[in-house]
Backbone as JSON, one array per atom type, in Angstrom:
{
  "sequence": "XXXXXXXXXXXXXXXXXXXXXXXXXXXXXXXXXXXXXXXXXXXXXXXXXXXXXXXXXXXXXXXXXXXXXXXXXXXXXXXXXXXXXXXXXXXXXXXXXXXXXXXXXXXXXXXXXXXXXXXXXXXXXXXXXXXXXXXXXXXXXXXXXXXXXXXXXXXXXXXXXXXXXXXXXXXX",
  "N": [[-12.38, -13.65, -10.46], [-9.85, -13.18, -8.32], [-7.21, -14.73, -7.21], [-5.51, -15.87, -4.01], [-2.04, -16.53, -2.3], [-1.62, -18.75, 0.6], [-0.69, -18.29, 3.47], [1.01, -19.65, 6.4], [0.91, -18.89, 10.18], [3.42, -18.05, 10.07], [4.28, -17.55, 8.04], [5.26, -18.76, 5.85], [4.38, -20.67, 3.11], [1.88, -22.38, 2.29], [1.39, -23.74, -0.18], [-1.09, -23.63, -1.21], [-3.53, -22.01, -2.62], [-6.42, -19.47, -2.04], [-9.27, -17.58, -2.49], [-9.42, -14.22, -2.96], [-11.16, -12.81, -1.32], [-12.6, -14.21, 0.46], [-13.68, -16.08, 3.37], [-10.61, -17.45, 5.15], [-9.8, -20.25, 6.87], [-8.94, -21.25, 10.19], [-5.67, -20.05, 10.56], [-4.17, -19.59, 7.75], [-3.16, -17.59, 5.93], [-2.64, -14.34, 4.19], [-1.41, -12.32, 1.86], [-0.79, -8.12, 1.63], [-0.12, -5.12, -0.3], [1.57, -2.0, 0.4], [2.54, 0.84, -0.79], [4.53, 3.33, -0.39], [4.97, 6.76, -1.22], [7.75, 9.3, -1.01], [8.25, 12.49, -1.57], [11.08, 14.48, -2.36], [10.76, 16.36, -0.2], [9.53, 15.62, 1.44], [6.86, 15.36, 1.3], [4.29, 12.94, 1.39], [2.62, 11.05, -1.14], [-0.61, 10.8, -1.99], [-3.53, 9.12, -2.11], [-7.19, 9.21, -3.18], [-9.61, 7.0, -2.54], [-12.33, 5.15, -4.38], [-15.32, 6.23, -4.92], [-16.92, 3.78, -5.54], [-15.79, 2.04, -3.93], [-16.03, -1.18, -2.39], [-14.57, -1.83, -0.13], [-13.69, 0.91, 2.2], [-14.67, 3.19, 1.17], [-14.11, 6.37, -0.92], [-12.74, 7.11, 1.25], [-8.73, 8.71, 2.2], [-5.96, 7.36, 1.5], [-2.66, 5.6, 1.52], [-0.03, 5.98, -1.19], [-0.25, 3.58, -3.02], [-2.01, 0.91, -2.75], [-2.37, -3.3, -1.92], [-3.69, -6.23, -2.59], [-1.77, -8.96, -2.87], [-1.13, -11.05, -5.53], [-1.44, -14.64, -6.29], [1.46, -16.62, -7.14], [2.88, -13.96, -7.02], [4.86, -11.97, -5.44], [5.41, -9.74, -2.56], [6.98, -7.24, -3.86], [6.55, -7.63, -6.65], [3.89, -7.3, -6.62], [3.75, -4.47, -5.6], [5.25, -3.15, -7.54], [3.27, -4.13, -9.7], [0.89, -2.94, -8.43], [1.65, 0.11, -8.35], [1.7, 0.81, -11.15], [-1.35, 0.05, -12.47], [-2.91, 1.35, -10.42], [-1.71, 4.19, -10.2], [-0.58, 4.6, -12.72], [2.08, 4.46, -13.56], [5.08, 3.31, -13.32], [7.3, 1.91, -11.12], [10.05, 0.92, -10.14], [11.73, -1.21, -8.04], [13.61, -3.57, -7.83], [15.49, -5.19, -6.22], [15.09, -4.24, -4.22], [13.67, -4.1, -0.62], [10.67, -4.54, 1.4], [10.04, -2.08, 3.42], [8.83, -2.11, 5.85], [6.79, -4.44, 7.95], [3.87, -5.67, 8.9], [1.88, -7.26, 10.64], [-1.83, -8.79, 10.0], [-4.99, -9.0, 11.2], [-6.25, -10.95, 8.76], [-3.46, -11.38, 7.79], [-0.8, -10.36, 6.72], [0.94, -7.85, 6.04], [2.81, -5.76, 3.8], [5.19, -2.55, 3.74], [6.52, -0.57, 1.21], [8.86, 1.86, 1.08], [9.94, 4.61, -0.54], [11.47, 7.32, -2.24], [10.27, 9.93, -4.81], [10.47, 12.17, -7.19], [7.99, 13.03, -8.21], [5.61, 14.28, -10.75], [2.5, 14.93, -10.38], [0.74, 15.73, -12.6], [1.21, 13.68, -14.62], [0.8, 11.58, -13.74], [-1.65, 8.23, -14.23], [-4.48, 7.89, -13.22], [-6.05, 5.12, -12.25], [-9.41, 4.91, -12.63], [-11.35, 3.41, -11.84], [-10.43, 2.61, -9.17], [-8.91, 5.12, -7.84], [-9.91, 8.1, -6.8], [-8.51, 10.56, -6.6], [-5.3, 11.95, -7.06], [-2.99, 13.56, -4.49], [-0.11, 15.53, -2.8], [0.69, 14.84, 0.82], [1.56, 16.57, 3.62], [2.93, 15.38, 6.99], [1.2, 16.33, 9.0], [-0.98, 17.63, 7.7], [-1.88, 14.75, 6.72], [-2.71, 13.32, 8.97], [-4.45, 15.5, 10.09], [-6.17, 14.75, 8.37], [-6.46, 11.88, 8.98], [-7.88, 12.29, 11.51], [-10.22, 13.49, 11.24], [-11.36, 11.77, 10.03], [-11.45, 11.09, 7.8], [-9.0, 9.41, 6.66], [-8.27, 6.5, 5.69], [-8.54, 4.07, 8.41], [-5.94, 3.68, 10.09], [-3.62, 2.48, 12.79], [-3.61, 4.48, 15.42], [-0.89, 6.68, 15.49], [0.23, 5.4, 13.33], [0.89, 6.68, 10.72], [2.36, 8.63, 11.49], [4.51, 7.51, 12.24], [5.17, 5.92, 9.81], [5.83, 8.4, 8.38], [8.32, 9.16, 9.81], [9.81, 7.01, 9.12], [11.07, 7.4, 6.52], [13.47, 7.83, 5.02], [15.26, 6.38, 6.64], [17.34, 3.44, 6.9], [18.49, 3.36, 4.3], [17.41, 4.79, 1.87], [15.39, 4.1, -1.04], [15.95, 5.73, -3.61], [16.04, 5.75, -6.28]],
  "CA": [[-12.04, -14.1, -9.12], [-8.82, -13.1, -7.83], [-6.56, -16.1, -6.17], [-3.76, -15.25, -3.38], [-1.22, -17.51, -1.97], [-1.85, -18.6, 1.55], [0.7, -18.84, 4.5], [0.76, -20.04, 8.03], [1.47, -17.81, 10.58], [5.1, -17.76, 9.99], [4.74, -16.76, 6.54], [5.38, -19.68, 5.3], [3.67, -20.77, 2.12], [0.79, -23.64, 2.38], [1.07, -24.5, -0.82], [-2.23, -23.52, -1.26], [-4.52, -20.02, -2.9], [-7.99, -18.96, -1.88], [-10.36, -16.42, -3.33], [-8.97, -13.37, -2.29], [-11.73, -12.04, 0.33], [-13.32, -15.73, 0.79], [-13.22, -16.52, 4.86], [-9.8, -18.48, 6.02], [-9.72, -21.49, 7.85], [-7.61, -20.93, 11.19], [-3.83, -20.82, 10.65], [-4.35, -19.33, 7.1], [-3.25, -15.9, 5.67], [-2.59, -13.45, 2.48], [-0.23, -10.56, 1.88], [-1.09, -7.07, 1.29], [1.25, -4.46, -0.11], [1.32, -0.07, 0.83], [3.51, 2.13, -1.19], [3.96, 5.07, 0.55], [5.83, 7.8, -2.25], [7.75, 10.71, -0.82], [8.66, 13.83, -2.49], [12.12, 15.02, -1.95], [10.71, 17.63, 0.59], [8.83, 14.7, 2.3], [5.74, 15.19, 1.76], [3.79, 12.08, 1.31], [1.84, 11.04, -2.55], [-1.95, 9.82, -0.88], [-4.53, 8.92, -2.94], [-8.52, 8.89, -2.3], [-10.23, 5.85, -3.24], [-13.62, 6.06, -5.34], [-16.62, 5.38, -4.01], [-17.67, 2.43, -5.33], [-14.8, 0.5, -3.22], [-16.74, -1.56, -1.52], [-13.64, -1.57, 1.39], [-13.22, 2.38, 2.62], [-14.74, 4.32, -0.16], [-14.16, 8.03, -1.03], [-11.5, 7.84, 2.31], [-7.83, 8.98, 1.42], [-4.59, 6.17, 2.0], [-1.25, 6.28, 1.27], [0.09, 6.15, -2.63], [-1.1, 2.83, -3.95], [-2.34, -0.13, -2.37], [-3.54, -4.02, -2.77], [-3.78, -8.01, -2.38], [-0.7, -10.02, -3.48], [-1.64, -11.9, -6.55], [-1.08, -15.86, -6.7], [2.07, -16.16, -8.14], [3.61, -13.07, -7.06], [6.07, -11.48, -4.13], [5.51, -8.45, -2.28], [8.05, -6.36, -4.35], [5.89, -7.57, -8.05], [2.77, -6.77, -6.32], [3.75, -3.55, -4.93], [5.15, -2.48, -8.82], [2.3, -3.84, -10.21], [-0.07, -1.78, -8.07], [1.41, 1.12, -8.59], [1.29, 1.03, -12.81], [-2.88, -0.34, -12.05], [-3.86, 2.86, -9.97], [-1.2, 5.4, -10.45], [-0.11, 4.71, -13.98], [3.66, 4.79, -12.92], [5.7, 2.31, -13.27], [8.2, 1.61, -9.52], [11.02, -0.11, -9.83], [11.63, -2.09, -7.1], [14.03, -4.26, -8.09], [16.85, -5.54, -5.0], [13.94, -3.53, -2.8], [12.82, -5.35, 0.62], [9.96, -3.33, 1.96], [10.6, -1.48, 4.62], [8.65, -2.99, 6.9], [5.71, -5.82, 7.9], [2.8, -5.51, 9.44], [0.59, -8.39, 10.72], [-3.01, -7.93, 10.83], [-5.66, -10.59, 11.11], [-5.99, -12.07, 7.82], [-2.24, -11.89, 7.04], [0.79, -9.92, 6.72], [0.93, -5.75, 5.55], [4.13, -4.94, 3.26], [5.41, -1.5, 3.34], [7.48, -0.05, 0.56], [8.43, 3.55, 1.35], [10.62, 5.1, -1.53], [11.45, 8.83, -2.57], [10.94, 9.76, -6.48], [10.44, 13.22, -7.33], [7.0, 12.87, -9.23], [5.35, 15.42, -11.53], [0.96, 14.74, -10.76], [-0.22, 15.65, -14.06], [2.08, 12.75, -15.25], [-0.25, 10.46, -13.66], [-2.64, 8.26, -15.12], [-5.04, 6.94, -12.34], [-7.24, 4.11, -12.69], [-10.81, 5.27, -12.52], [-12.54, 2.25, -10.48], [-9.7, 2.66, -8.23], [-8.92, 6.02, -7.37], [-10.62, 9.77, -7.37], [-7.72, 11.64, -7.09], [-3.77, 12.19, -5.72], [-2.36, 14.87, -4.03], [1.12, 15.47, -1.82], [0.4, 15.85, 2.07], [2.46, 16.64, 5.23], [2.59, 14.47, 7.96], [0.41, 16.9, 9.78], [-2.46, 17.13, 6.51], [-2.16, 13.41, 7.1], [-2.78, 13.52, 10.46], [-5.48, 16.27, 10.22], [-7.42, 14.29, 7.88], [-7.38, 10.79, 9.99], [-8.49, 12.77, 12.72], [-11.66, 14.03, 10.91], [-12.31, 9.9, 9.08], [-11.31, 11.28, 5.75], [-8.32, 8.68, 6.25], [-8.1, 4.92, 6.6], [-7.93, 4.17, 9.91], [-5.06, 3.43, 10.39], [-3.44, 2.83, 14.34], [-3.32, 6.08, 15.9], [0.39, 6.98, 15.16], [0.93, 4.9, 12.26], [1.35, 7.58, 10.0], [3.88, 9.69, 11.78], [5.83, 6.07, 12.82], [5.8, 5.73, 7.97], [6.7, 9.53, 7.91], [9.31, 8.88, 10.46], [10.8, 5.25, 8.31], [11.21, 8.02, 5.68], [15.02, 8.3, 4.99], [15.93, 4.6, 7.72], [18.22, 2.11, 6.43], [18.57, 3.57, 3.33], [15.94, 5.14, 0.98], [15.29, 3.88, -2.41], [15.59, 6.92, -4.67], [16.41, 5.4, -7.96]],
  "C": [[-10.53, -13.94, -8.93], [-8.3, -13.75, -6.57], [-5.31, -15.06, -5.31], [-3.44, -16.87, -2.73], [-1.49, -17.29, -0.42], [-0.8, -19.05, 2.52], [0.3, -19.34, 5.67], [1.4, -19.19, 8.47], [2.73, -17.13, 10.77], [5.69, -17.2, 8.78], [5.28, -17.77, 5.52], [4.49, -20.49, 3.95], [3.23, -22.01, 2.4], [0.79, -24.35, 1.48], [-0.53, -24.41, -1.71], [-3.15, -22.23, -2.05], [-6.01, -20.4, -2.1], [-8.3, -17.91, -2.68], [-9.87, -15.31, -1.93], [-9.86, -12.82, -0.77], [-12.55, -13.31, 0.72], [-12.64, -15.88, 2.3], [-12.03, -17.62, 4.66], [-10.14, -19.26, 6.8], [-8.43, -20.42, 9.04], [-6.45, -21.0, 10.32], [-3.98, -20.06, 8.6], [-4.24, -17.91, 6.8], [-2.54, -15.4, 4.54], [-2.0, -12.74, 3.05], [-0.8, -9.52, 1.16], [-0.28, -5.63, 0.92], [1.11, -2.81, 0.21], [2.74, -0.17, -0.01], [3.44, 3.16, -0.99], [5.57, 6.11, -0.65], [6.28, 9.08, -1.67], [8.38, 11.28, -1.43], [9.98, 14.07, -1.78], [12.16, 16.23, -0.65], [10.03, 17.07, 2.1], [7.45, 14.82, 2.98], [4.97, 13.73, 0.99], [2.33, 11.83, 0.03], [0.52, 10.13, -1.7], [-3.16, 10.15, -2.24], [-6.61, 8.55, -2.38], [-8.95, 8.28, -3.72], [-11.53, 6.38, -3.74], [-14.1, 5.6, -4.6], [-17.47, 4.94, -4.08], [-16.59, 1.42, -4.92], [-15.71, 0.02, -2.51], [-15.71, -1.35, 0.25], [-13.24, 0.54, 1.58], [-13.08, 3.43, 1.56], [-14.85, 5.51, 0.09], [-12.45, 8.28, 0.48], [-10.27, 7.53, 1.4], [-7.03, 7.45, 2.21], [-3.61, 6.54, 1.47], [-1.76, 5.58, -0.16], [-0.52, 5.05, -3.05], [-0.68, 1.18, -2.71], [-2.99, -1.5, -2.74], [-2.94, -5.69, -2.31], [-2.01, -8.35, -3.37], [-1.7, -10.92, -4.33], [-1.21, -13.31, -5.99], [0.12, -15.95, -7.49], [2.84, -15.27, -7.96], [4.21, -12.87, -5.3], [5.63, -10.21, -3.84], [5.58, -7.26, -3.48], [7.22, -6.5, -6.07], [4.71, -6.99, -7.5], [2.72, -5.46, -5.8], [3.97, -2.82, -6.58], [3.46, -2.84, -9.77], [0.49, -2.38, -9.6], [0.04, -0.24, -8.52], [1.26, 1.71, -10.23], [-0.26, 0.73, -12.79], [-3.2, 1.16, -11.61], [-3.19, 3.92, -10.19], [-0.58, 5.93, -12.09], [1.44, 4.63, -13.98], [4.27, 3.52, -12.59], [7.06, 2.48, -12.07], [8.79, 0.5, -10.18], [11.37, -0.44, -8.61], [12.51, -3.14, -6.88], [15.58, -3.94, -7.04], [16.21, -4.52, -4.06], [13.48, -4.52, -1.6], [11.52, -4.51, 1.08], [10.62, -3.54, 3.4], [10.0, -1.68, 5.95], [7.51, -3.71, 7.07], [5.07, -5.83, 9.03], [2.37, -6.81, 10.04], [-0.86, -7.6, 10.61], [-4.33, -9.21, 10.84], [-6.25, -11.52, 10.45], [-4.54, -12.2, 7.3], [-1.17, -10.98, 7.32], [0.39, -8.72, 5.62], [2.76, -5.47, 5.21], [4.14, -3.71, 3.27], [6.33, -0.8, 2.49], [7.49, 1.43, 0.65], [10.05, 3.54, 0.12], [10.61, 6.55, -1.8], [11.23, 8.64, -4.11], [10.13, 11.33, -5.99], [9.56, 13.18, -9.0], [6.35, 14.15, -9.37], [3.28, 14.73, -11.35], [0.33, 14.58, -11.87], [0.38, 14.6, -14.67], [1.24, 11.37, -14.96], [-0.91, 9.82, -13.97], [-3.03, 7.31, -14.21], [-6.3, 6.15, -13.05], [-8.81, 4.37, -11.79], [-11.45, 4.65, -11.34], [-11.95, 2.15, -9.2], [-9.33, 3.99, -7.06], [-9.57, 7.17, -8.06], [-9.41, 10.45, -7.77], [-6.14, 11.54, -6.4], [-3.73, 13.69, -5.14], [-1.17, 14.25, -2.93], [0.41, 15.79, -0.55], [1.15, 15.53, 2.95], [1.83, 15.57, 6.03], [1.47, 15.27, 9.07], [-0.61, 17.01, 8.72], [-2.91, 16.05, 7.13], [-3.27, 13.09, 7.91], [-3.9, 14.02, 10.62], [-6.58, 14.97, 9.39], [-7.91, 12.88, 8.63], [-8.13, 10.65, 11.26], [-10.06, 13.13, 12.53], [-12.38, 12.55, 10.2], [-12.18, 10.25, 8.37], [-10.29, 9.94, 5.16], [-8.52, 7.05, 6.35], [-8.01, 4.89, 7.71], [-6.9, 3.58, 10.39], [-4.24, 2.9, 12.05], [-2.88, 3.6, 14.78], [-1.54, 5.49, 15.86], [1.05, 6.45, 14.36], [1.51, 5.47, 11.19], [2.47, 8.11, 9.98], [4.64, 8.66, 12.14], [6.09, 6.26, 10.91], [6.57, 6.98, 7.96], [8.65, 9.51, 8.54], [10.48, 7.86, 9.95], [11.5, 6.54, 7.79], [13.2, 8.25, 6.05], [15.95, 7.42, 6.11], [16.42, 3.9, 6.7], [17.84, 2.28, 5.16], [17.5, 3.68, 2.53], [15.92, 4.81, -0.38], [15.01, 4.82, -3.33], [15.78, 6.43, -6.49], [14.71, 5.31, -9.09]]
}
């Protein structure tokens, strides 16, 4: 059973966990983190989930995604995700994400970062993901147009590709 920490709508901590996908009471909400990885050329590291996710199996998303643990911050939950499904350890450290979502159980971190990653270096987690690959903001694009992607809200994509290289990019 995986616990998260629950806030009020201000983000404010309750004091409180739940069971990660267990219904909220009103006024009640969890954090979720996106790492979106671009390549020095800016194309975008996207990963397709397996398909026994029960949430949006076989479709692609950005680099590595996932629940805030109990216990943890954005910025741990965003490194831990990406050593879990990508094998790759993100530093992160004096990182804010880059920007915050709402959505209607809680609050959507985004960490967008450059590193200049090598694929075969990878070591994805099986139950998690099929496969990576790099794609343009137009791939992207093409594929959430056909439902290959998350659904994302029409133009969310090209608004992340667009962060890419705002208020300073975390290349380290």
């Amino acid at each position: 059973m995986e616990l998260v920490d629950l806030y009020d709508e201000n983000r404010i901590p309750l004091g409180r966990t739940a069971e990660r996908y267990a219904p909220k009471k009103p006024g009640e909400y969890r954090t979720v983190v996106h790492v979106c990885i671009f390549a020095p050329d800016g194309r975008m590291l996207i990963q397709q989930r397996t398909s026994c996710k029960v949430i949006w199996p076989d479709r692609w998303d950005v680099s590595a995604a996932g629940g805030v643990d109990a216990g943890e911050d954005s910025r741990m939950a965003a490194e831990r995700e990406c050593r879990e499904e990508l094998g790759y350890s993100l530093d992160l450290t004096g990182v804010r994400a880059t920007l915050s979502v709402n959505f209607s159980q809680g609050f959507d971190d985004f960490f967008l970062v450059e590193r200049d990653l090598d694929l075969a270096s990878l070591n994805l987690q099986p139950e998690e993901v099929a496969q990576v690959r790099w794609a343009t903001l137009e791939e992207a694009e093409a594929m959430a147009a056909d439902g290959c992607f998350i659904p994302y809200p029409e133009g969310f994509l090209r608004f992340l590709f667009s962060m890419r290289g705002k208020f300073g990019f975390p290349t380290k």
